[in-house]
mmCIF file of the N, C-alpha and C atoms, coordinates in Angstrom:
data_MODEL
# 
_entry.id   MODEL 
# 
loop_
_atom_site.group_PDB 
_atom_site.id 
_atom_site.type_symbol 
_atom_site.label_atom_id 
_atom_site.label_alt_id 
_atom_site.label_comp_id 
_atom_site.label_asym_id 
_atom_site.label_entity_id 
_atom_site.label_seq_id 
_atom_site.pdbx_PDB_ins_code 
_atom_site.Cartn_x 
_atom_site.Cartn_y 
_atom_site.Cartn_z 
_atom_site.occupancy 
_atom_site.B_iso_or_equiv 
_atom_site.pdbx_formal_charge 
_atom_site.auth_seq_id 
_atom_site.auth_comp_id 
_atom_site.auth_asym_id 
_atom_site.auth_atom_id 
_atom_site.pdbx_PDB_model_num 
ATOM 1   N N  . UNK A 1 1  ? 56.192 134.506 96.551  1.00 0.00 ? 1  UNK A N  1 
ATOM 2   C CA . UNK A 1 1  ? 55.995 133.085 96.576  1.00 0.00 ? 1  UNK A CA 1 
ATOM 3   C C  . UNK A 1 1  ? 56.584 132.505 95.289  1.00 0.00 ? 1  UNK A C  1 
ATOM 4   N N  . UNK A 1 2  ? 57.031 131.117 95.572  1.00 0.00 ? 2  UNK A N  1 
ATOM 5   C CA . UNK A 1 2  ? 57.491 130.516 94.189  1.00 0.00 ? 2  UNK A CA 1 
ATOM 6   C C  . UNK A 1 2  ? 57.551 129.503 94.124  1.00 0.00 ? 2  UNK A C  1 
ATOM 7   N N  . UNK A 1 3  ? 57.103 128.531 93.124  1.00 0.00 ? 3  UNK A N  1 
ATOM 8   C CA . UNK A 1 3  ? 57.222 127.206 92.877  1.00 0.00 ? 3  UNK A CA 1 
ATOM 9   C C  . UNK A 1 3  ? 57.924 126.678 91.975  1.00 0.00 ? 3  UNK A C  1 
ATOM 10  N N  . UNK A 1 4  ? 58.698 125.098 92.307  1.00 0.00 ? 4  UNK A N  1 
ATOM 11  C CA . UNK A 1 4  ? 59.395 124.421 91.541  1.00 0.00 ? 4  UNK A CA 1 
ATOM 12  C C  . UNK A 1 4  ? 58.617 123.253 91.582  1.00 0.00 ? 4  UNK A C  1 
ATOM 13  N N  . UNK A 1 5  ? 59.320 122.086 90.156  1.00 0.00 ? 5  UNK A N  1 
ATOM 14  C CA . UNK A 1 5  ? 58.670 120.800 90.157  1.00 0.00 ? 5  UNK A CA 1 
ATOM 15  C C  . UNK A 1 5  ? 59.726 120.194 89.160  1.00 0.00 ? 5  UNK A C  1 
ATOM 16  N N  . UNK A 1 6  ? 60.284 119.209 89.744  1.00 0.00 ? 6  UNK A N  1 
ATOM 17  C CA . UNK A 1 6  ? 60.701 118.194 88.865  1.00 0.00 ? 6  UNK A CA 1 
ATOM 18  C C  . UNK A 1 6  ? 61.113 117.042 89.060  1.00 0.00 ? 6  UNK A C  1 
ATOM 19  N N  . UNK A 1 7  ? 62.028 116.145 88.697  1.00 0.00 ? 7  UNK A N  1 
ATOM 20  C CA . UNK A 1 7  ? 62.288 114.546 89.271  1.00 0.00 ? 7  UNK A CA 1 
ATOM 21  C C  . UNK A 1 7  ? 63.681 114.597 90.275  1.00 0.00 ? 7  UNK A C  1 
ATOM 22  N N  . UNK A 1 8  ? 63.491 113.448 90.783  1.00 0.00 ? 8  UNK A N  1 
ATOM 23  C CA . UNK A 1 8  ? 64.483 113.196 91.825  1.00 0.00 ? 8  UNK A CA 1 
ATOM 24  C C  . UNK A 1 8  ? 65.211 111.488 91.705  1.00 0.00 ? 8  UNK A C  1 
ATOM 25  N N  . UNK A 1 9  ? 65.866 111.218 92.450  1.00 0.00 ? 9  UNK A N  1 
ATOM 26  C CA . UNK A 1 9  ? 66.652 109.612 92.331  1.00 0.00 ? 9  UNK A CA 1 
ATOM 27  C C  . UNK A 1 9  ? 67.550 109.516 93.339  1.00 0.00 ? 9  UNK A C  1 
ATOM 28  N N  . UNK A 1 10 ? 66.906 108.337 93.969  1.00 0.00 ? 10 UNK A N  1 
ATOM 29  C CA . UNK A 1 10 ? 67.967 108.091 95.532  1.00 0.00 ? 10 UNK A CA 1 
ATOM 30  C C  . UNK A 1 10 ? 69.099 107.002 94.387  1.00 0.00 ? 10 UNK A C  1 
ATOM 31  N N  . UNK A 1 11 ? 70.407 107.003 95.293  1.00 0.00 ? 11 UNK A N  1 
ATOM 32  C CA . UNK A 1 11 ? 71.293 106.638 95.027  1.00 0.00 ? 11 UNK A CA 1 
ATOM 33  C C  . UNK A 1 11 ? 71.816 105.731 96.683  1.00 0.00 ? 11 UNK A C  1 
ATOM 34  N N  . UNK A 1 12 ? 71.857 104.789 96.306  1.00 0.00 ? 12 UNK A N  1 
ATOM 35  C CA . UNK A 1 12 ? 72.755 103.884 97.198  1.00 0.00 ? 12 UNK A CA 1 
ATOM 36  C C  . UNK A 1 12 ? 74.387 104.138 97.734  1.00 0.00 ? 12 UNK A C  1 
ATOM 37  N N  . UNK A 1 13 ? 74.501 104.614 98.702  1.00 0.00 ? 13 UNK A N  1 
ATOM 38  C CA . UNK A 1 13 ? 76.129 105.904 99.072  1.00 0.00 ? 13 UNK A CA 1 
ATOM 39  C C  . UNK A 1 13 ? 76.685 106.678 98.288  1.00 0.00 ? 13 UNK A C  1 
ATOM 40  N N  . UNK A 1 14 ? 76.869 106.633 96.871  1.00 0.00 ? 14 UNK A N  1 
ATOM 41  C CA . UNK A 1 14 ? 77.171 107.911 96.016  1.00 0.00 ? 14 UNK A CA 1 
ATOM 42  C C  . UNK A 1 14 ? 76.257 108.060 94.705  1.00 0.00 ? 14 UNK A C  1 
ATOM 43  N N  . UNK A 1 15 ? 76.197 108.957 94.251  1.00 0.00 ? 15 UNK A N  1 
ATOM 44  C CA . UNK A 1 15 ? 75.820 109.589 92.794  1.00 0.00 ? 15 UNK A CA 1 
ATOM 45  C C  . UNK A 1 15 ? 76.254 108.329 91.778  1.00 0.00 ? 15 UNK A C  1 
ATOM 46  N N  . UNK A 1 16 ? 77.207 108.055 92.190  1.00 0.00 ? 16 UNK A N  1 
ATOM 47  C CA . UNK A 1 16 ? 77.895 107.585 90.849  1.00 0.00 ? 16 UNK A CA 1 
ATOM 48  C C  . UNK A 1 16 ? 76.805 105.904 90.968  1.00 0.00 ? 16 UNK A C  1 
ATOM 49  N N  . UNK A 1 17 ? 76.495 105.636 92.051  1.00 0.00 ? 17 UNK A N  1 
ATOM 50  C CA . UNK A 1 17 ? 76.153 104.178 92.163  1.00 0.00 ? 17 UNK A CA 1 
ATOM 51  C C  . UNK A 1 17 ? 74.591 104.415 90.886  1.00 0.00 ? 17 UNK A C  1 
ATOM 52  N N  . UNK A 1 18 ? 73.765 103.172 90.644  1.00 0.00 ? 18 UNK A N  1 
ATOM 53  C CA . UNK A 1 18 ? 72.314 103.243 89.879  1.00 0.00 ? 18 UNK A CA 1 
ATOM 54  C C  . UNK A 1 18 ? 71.726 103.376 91.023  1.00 0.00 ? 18 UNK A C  1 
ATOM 55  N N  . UNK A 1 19 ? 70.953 104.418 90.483  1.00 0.00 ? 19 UNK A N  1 
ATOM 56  C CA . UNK A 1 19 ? 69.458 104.893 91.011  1.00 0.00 ? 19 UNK A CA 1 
ATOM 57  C C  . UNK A 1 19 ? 68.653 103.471 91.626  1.00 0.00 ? 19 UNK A C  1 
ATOM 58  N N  . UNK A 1 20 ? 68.154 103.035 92.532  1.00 0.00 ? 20 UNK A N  1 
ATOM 59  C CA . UNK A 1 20 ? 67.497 102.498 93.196  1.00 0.00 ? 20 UNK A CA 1 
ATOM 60  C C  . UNK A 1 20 ? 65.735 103.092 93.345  1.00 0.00 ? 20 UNK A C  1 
ATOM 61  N N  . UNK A 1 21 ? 65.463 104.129 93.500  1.00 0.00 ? 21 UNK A N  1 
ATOM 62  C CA . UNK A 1 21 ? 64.100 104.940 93.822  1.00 0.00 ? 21 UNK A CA 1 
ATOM 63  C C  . UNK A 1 21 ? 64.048 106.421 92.729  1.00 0.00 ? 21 UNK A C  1 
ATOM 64  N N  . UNK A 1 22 ? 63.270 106.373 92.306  1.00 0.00 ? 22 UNK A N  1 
ATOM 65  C CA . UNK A 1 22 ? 62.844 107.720 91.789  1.00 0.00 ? 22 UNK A CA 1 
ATOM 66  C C  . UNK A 1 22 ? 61.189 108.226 91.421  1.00 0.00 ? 22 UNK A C  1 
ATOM 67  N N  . UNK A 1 23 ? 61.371 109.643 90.944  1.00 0.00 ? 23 UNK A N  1 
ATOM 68  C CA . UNK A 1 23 ? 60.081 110.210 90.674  1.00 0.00 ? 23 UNK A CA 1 
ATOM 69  C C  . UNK A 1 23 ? 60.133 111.892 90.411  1.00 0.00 ? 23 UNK A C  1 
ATOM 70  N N  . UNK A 1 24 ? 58.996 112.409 90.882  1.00 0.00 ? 24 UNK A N  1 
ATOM 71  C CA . UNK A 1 24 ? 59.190 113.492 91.066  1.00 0.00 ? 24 UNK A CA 1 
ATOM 72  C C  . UNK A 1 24 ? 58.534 114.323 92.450  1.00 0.00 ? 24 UNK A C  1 
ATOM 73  N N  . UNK A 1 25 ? 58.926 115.403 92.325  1.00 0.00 ? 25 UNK A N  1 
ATOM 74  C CA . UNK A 1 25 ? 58.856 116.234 93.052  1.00 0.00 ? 25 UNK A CA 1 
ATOM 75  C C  . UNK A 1 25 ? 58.411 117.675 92.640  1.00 0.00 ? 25 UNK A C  1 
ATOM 76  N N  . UNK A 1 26 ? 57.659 118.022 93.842  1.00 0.00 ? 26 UNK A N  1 
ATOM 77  C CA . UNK A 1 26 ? 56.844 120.116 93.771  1.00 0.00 ? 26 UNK A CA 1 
ATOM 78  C C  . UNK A 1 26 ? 57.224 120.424 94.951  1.00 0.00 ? 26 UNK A C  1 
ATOM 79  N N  . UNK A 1 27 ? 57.639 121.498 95.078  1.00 0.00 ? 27 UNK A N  1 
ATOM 80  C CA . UNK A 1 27 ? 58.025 122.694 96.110  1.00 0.00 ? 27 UNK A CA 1 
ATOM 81  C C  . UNK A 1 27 ? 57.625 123.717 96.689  1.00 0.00 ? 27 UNK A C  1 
ATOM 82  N N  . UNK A 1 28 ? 56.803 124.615 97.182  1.00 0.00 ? 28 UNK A N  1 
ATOM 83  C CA . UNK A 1 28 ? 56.600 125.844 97.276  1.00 0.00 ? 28 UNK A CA 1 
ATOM 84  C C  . UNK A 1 28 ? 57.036 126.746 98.292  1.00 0.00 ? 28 UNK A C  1 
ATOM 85  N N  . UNK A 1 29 ? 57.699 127.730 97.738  1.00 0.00 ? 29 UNK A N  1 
ATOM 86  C CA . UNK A 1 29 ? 58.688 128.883 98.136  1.00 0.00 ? 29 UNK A CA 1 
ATOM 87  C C  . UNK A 1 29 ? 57.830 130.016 99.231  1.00 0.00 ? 29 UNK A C  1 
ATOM 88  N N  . UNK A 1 30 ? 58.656 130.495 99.872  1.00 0.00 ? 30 UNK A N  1 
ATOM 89  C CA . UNK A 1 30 ? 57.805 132.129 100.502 1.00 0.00 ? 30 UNK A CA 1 
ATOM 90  C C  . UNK A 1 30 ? 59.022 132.815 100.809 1.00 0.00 ? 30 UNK A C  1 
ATOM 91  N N  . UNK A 1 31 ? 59.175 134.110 100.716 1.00 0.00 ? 31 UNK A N  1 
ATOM 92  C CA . UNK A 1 31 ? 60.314 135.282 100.805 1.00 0.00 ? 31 UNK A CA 1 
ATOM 93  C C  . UNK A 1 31 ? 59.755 135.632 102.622 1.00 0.00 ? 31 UNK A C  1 
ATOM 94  N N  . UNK A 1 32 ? 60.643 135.414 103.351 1.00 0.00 ? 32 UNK A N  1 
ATOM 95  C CA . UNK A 1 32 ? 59.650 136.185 104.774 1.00 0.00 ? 32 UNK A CA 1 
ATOM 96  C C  . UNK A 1 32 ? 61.105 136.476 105.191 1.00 0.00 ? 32 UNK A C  1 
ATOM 97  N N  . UNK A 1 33 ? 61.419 137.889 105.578 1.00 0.00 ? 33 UNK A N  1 
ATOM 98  C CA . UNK A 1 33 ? 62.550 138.673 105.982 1.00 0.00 ? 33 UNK A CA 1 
ATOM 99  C C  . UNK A 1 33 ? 63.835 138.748 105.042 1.00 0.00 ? 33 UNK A C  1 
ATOM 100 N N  . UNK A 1 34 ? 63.552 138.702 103.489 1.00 0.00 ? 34 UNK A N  1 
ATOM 101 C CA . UNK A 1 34 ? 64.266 138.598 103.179 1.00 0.00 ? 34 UNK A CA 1 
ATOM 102 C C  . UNK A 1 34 ? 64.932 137.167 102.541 1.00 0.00 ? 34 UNK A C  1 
ATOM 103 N N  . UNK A 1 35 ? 64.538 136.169 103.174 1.00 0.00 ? 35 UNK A N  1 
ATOM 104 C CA . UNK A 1 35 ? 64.815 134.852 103.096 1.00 0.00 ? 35 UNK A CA 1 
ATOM 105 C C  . UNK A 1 35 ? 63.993 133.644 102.668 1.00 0.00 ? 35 UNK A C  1 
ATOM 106 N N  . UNK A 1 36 ? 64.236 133.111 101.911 1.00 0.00 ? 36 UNK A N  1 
ATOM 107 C CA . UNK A 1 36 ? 63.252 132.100 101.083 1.00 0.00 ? 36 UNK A CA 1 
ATOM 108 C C  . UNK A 1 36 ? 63.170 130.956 101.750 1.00 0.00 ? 36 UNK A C  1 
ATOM 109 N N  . UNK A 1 37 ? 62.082 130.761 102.591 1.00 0.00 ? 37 UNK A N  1 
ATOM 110 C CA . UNK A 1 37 ? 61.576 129.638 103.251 1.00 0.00 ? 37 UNK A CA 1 
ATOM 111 C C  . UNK A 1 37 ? 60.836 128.172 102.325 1.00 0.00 ? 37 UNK A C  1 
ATOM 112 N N  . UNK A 1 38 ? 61.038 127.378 102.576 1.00 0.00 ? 38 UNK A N  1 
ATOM 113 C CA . UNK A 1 38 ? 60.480 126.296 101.607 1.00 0.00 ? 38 UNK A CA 1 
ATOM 114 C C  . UNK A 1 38 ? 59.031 126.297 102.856 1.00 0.00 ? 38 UNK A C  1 
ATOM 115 N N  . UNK A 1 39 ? 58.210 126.242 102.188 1.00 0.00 ? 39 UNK A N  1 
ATOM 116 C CA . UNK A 1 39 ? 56.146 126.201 102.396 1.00 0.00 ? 39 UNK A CA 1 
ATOM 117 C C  . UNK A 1 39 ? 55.848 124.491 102.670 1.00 0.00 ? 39 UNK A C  1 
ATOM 118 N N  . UNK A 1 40 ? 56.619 123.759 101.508 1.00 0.00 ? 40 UNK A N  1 
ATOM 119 C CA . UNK A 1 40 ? 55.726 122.739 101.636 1.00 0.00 ? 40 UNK A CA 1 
ATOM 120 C C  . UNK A 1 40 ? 56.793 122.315 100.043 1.00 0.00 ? 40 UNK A C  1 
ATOM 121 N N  . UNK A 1 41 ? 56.765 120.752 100.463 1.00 0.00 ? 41 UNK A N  1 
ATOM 122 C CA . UNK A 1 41 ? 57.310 120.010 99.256  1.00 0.00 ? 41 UNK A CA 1 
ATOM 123 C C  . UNK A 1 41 ? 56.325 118.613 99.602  1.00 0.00 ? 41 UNK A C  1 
ATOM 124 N N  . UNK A 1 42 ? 56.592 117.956 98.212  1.00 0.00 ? 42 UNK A N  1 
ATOM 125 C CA . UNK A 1 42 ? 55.439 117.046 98.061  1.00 0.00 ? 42 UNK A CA 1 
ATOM 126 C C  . UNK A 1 42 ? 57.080 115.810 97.232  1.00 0.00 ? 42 UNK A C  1 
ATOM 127 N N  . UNK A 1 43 ? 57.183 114.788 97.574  1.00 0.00 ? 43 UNK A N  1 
ATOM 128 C CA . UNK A 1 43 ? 58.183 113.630 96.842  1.00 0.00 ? 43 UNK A CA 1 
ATOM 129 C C  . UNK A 1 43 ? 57.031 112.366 96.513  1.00 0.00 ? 43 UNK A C  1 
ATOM 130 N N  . UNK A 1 44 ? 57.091 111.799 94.904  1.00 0.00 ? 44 UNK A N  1 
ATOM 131 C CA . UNK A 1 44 ? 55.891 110.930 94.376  1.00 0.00 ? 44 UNK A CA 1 
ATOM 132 C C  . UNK A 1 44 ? 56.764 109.593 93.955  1.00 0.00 ? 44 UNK A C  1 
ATOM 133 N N  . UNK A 1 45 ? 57.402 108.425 94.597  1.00 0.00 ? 45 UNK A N  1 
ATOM 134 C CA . UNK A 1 45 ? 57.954 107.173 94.276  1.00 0.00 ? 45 UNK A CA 1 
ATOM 135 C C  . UNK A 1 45 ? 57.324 106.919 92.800  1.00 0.00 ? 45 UNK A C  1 
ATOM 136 N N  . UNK A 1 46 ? 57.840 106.798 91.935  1.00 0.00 ? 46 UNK A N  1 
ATOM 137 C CA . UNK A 1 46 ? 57.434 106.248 90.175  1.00 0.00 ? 46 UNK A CA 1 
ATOM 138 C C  . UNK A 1 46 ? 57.873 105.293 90.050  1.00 0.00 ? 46 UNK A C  1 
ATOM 139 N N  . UNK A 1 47 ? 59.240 105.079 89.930  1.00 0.00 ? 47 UNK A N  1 
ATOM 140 C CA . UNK A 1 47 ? 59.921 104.315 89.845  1.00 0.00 ? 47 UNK A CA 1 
ATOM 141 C C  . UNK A 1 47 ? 60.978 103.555 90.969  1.00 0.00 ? 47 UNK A C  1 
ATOM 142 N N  . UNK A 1 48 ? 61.621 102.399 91.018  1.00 0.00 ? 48 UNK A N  1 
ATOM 143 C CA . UNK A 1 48 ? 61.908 101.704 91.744  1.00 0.00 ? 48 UNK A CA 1 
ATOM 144 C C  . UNK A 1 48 ? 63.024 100.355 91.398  1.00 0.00 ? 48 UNK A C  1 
ATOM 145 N N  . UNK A 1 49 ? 63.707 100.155 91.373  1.00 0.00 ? 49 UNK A N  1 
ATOM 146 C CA . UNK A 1 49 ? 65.062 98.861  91.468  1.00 0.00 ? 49 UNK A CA 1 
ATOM 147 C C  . UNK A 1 49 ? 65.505 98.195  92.454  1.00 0.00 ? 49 UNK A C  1 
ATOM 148 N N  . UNK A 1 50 ? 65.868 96.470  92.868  1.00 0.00 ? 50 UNK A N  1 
ATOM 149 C CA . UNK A 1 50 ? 66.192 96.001  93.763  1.00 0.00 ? 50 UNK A CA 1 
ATOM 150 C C  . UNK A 1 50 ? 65.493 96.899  95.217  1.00 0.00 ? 50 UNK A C  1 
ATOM 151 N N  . UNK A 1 51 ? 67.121 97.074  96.301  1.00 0.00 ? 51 UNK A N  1 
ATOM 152 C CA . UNK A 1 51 ? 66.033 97.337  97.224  1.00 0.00 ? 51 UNK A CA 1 
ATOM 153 C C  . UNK A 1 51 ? 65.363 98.465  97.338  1.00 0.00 ? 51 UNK A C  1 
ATOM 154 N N  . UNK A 1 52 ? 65.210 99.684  96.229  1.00 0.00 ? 52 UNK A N  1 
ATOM 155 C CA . UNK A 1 52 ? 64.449 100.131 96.506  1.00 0.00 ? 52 UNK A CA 1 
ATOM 156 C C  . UNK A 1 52 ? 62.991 100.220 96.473  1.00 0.00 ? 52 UNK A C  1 
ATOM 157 N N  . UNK A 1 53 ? 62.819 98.845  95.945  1.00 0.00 ? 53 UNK A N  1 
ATOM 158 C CA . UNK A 1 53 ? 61.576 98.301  96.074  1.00 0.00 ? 53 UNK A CA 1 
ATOM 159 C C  . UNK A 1 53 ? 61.091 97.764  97.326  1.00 0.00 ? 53 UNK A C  1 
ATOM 160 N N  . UNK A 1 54 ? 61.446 97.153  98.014  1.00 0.00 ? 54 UNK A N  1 
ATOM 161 C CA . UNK A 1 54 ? 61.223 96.953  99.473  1.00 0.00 ? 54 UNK A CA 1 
ATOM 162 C C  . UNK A 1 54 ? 61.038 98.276  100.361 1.00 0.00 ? 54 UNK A C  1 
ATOM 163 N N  . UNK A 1 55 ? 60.844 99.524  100.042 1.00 0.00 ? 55 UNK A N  1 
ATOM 164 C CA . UNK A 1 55 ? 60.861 100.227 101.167 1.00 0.00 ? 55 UNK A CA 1 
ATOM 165 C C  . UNK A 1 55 ? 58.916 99.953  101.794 1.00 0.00 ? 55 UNK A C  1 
ATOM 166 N N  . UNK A 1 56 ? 58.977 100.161 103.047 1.00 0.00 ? 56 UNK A N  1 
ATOM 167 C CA . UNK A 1 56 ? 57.403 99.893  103.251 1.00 0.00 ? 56 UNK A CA 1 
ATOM 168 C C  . UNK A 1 56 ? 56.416 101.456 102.777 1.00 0.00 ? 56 UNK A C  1 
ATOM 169 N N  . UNK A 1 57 ? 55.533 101.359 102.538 1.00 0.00 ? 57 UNK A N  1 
ATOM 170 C CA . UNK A 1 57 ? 54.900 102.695 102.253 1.00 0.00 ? 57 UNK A CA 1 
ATOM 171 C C  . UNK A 1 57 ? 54.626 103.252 103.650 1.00 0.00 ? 57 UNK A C  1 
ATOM 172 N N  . UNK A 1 58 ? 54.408 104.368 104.070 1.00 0.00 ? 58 UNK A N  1 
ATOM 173 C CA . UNK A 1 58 ? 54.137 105.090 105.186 1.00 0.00 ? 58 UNK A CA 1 
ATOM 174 C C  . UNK A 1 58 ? 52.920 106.383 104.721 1.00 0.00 ? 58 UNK A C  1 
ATOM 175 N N  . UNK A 1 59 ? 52.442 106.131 105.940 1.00 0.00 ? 59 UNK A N  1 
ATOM 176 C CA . UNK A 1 59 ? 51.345 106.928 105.866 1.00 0.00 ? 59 UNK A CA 1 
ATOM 177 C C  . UNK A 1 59 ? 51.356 108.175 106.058 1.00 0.00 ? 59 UNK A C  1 
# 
């Protein structure tokens, strides 16, 4: 098993554009046949610009 955690940032059609949404993020890993399956990820909105402030929250 293995875990990661760190931040993330949506971008409006490329990388190069400003970040619109960000935060962070946790991961957790499992090895099953050889192959590292993702368990479960968790994404936390922090931060926010223009429209990525308008997104609606979802439950």
């Amino acid at each position: 098993m293995a875990y990661e955690e760190g931040r993330w940032s949506g971008h409006p059609g490329t990388v190069a554009a400003p970040a619109i949404i960000g935060g962070r993020y946790s991961a957790q890993w499992v090895k099953r046949g050889g192959q590292w399956l993702i368990r479960s990820e968790v994404f936390v909105a922090l931060t926010c610009a223009d429209a990525g402030c308008k997104y609606p929250a979802a439950p």
